[in-house]
C-alpha positions in Angstrom: 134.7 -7.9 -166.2 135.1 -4.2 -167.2 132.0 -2.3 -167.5 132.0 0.1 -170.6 130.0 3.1 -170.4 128.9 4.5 -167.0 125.7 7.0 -167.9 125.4 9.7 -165.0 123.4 13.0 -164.6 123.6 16.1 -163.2 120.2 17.0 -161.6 120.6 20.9 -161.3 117.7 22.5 -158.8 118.5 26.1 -157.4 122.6 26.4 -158.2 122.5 22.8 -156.1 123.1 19.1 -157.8 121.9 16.0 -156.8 124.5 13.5 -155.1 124.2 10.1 -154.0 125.3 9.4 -150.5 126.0 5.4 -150.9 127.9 2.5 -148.2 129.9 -0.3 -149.7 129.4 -3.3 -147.4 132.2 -4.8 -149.4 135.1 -2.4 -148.8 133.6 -1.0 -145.7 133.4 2.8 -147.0 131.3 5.9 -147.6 131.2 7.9 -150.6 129.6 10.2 -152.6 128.5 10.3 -156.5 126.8 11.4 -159.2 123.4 9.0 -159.5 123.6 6.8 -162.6 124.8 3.7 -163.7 126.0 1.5 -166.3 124.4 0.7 -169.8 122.5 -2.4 -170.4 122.7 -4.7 -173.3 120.6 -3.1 -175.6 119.3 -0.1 -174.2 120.2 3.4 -175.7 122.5 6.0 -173.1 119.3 7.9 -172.4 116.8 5.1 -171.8 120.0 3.7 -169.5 120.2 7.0 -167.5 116.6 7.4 -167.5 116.2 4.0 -165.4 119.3 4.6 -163.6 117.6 7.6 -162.5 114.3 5.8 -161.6 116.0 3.2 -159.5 118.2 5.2 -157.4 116.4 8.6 -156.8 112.8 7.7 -157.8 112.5 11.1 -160.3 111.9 10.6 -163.6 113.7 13.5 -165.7 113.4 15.4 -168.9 117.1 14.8 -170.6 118.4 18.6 -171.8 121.8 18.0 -173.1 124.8 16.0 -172.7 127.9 17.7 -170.3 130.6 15.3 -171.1 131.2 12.3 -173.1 134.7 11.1 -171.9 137.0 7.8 -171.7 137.7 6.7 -168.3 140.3 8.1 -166.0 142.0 4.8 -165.5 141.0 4.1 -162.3 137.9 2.6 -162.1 136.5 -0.1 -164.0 134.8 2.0 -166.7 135.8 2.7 -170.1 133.5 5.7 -170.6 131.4 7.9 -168.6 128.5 9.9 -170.3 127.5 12.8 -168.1 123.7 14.2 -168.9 122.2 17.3 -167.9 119.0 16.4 -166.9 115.5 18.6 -165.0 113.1 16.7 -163.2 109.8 16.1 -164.7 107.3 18.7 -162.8 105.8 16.8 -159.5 108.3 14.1 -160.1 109.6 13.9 -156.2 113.0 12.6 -155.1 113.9 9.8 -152.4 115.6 7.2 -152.5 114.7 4.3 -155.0 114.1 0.4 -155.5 117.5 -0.4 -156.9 118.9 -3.5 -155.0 122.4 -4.1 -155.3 123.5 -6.6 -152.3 126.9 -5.0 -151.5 126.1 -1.3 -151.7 122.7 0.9 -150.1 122.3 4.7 -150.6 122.2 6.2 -147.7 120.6 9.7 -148.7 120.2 11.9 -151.3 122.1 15.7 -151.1 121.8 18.6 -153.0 124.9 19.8 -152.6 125.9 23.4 -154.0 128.0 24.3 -157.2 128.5 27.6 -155.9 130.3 27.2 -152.4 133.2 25.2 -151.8 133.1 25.7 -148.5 129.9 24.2 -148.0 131.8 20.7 -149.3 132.4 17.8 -147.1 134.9 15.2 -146.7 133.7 13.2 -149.3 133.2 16.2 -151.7 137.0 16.8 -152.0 138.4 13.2 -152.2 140.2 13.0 -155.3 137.3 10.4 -156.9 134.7 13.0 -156.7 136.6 16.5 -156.6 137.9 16.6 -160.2 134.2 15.7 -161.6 132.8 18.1 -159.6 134.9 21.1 -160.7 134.6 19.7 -164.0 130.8 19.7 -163.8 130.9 23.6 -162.6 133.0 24.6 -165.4 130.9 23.2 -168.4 127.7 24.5 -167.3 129.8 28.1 -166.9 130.2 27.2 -170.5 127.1 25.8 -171.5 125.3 29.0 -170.2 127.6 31.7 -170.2 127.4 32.1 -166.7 130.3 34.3 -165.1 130.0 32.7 -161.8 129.0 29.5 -160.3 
């Protein structure tokens, strides 16, 4: 069954965002993403990232504005990917969370800079992740009218 709308934040701290580093027991591979998840029957996209938030990273975040509301790419299994912005509440401390999904463990939690390529790893510039992450830099360059990021 398709999942329809995947709510995922950007957790910006220092030029740096939050990334999940997660294992699939299933396929038998590492990868990197945004934390986030999909929406629940009956809960509102920010209650869903709110939890999603909760689970995996253990902060609980102040929403400030949404980055990208956007159908799917067509190669997943989601229709529709909300990306918040999102600050974490003051003292609220990430590691990683409760959530318990049988096939798949987060590893660790990076921040991992907007600013520097360079500093990217394998998993940064594989052609899931790459695209969002560009993406990501240039609409908070928009959002702020930053020159460079």
């Amino acid at each position: 069954m398709a999942r329809i709308v995947r709510c995922q934040a950007v957790i910006l701290k220092d030029n740096r965002i939050l990334v999940l580093r997660q294992y699939n027991y299933k396929r038998h591979e590492e990868y990197w993403m945004l934390p986030g998840g999909n929406l629940e029957h009956g809960e509102t996209e920010e209650e869903a990232i709110k939890r999603e938030l909760k689970e995996e990273t253990n902060l609980e975040v102040e929403i400030e504005k949404i980055i990208f509301d956007e159908p799917s790419n067509g190669i997943d299994e989601y229709q529709r990917y909300i990306t918040f912005l999102c600050t974490p509440i003051p003292g609220s401390v990430e590691s990683i969370g409760s959530e318990t999904v049988s096939f798949r463990k987060i590893l660790e939690l990076v921040w991992v800079s907007l600013s520097n390529e360079k500093l990217w790893n394998e998993y940064m510039l594989k052609k899931q992740f790459y695209p969002s992450m560009n993406r990501i830099k240039d609409g908070l360059k928009i959002m702020n009218g930053l020159k460079s990021m």
